[in-house]
N, CA and C of each residue as an Amber inpcrd file, in Angstrom:
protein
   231
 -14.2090000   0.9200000 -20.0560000 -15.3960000   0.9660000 -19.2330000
 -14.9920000   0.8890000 -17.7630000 -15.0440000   1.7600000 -16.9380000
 -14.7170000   1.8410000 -15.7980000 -16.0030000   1.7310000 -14.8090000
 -15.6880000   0.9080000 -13.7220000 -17.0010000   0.4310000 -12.3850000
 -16.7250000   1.1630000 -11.1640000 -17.7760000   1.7030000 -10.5810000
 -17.8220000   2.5690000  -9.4410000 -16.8290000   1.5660000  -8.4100000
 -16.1320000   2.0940000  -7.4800000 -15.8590000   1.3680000  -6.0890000
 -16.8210000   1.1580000  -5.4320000 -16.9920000   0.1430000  -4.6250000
 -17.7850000   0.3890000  -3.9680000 -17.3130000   0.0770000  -2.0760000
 -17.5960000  -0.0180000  -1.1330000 -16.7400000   0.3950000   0.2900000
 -15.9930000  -0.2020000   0.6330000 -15.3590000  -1.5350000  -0.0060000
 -14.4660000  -2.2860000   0.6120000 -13.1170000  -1.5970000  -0.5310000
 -13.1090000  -1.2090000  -1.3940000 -12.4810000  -0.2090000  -2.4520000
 -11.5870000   1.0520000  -2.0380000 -12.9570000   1.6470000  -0.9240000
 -12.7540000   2.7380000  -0.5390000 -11.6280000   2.2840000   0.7220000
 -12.4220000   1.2720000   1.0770000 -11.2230000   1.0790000   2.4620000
 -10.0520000   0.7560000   2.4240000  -9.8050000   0.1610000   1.2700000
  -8.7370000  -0.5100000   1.1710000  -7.1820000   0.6870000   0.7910000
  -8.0410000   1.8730000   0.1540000  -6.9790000   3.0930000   0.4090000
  -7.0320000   3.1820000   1.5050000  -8.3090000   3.3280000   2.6650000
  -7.3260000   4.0020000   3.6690000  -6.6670000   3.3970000   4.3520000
  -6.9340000   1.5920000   4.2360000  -5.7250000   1.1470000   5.1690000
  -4.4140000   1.1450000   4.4130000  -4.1140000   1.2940000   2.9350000
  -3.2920000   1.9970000   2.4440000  -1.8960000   2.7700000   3.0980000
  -3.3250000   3.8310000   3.7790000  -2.0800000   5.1930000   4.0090000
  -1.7990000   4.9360000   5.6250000  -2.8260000   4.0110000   6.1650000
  -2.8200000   3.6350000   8.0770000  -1.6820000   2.6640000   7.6640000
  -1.6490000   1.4360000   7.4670000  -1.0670000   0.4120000   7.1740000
  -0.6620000  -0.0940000   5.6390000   0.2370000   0.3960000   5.4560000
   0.6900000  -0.0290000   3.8590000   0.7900000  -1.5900000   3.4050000
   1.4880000  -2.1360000   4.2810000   1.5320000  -3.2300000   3.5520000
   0.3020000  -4.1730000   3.1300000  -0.5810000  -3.2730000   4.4380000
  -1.7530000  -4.7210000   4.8170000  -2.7980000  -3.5670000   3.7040000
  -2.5110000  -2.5360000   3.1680000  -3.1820000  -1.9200000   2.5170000
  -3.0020000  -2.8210000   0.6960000  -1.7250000  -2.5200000   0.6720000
  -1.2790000  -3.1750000  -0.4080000  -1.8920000  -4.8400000  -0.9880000
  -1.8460000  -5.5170000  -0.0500000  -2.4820000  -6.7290000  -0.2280000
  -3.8360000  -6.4050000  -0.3610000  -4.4090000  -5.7330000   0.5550000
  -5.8970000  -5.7560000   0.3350000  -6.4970000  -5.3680000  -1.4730000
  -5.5060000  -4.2970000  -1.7680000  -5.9760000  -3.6810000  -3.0820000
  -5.2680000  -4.6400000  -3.9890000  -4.3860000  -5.8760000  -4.1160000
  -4.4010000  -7.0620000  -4.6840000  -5.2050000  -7.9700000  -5.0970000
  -5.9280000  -8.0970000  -3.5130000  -6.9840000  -9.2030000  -3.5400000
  -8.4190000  -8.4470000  -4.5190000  -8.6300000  -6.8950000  -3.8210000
  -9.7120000  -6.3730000  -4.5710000  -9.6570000  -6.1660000  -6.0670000
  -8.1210000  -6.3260000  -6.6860000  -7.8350000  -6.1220000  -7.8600000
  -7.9390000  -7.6800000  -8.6400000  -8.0160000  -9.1360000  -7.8330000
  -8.1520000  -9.7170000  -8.4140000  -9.4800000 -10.4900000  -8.0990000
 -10.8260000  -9.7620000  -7.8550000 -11.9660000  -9.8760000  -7.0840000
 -13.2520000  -9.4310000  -8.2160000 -12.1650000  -8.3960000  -8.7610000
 -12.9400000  -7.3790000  -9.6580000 -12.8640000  -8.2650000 -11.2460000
 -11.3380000  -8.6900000 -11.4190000 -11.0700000  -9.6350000 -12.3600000
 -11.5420000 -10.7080000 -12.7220000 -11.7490000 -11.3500000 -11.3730000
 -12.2550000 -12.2000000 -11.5800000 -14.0070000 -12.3960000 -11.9310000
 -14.6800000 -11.1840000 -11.8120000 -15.9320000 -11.2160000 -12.0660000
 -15.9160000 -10.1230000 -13.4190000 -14.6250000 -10.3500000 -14.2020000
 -14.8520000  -9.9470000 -15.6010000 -14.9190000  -8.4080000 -15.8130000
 -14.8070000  -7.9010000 -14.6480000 -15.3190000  -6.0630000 -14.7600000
 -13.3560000  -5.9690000 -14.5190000 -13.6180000  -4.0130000 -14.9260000
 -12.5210000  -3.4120000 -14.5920000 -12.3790000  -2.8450000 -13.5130000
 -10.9890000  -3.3350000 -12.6370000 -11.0580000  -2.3560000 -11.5140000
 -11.1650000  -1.2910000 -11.0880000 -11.7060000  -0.6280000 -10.5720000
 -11.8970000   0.7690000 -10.2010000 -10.6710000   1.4640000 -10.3000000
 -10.1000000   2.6680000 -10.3530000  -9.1270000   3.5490000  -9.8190000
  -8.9070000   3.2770000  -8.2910000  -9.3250000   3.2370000  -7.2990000
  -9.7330000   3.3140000  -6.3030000  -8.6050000   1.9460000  -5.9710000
  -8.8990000   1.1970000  -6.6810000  -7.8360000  -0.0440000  -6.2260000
  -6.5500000  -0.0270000  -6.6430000  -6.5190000   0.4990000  -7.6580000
  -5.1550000   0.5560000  -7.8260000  -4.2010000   1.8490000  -7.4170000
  -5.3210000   2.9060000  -6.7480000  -4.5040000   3.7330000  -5.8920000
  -4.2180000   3.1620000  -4.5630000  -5.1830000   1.8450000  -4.1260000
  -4.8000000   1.0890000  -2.9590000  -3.2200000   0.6450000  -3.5410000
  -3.2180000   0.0120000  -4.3490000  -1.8350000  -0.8690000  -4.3850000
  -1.1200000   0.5240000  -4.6560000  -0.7370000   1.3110000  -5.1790000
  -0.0570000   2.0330000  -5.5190000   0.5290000   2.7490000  -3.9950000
  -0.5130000   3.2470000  -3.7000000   0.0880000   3.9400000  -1.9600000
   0.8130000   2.8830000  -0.8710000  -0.0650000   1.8930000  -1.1130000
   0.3440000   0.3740000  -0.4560000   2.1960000   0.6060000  -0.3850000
   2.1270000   0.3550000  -2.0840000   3.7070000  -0.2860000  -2.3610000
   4.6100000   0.8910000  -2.2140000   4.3430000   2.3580000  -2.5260000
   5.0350000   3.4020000  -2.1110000   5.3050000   3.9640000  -0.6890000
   4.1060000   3.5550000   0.0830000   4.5270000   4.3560000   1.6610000
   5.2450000   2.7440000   2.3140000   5.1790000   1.7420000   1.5390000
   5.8100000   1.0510000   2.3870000   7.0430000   0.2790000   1.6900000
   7.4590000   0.8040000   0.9490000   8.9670000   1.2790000   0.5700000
   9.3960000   2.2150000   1.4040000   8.5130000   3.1820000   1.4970000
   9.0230000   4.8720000   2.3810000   9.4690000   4.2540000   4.0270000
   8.3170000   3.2020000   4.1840000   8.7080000   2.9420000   5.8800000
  10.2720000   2.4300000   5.7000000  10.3280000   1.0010000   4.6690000
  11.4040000   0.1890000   4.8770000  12.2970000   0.7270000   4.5910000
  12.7650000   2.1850000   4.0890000  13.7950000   3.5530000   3.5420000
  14.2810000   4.1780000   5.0500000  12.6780000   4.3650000   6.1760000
  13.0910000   4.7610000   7.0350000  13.7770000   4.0750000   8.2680000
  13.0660000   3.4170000   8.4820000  13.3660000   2.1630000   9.3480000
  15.2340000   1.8900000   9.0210000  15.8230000   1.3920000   8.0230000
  17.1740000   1.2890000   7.0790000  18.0360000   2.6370000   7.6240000
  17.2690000   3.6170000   7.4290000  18.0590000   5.2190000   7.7320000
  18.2240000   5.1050000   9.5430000  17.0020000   5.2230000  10.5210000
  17.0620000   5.0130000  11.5010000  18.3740000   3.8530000  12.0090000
  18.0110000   2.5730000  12.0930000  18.9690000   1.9360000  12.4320000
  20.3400000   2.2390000  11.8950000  20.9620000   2.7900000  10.5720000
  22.0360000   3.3640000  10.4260000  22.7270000   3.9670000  10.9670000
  21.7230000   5.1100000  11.1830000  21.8950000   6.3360000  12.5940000
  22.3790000   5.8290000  13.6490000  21.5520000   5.1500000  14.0670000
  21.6170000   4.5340000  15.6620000  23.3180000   3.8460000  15.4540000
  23.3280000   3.6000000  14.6660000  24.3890000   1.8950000  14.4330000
  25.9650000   2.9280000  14.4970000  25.6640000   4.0590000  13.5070000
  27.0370000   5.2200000  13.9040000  27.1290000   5.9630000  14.7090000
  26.1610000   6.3600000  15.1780000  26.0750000   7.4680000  16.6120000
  26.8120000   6.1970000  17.8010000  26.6530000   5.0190000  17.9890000
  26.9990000   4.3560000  18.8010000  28.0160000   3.7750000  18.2390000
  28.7460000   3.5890000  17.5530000  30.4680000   3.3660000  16.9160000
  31.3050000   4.6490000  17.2410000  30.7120000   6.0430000  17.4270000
  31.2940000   7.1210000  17.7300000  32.0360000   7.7590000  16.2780000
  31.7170000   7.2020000  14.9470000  31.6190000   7.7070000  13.8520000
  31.1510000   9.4070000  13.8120000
């Protein structure tokens, strides 16, 4: 039995894809909001956590690559 989202659901993807991490938590809390009032979470939330935890792996991948760069371009590697 699946429950509509309703706008704090919706938002919580898009701070998702603006802000991952703070996206990620949000679709935590909404995932245990929904639980806790006995219903099933929407899709909607768990594409929050899902984008959450993937684009912000992707940052901490880039961020890791960047400073690498920087760290051998300036050793003269």
């Amino acid at each position: 039995m699946s429950t509509k989202p309703n706008g704090a659901d919706i938002a919580a993807v898009v701070v998702a894809i603006l802000l991952p991490l703070t996206g990620f938590v949000i679709g935590l809390v909404r995932r245990g909001q929904w639980k806790a009032g006995g219903m099933q979470p929407p899709t909607a939330v768990t594409l929050a956590i899902v984008l959450g935890a993937v684009f912000t792996v992707g940052q901490l991948l880039a961020v890791i690559g960047i400073a690498a760069y920087v760290g051998f371009a300036t050793a003269g590697y």
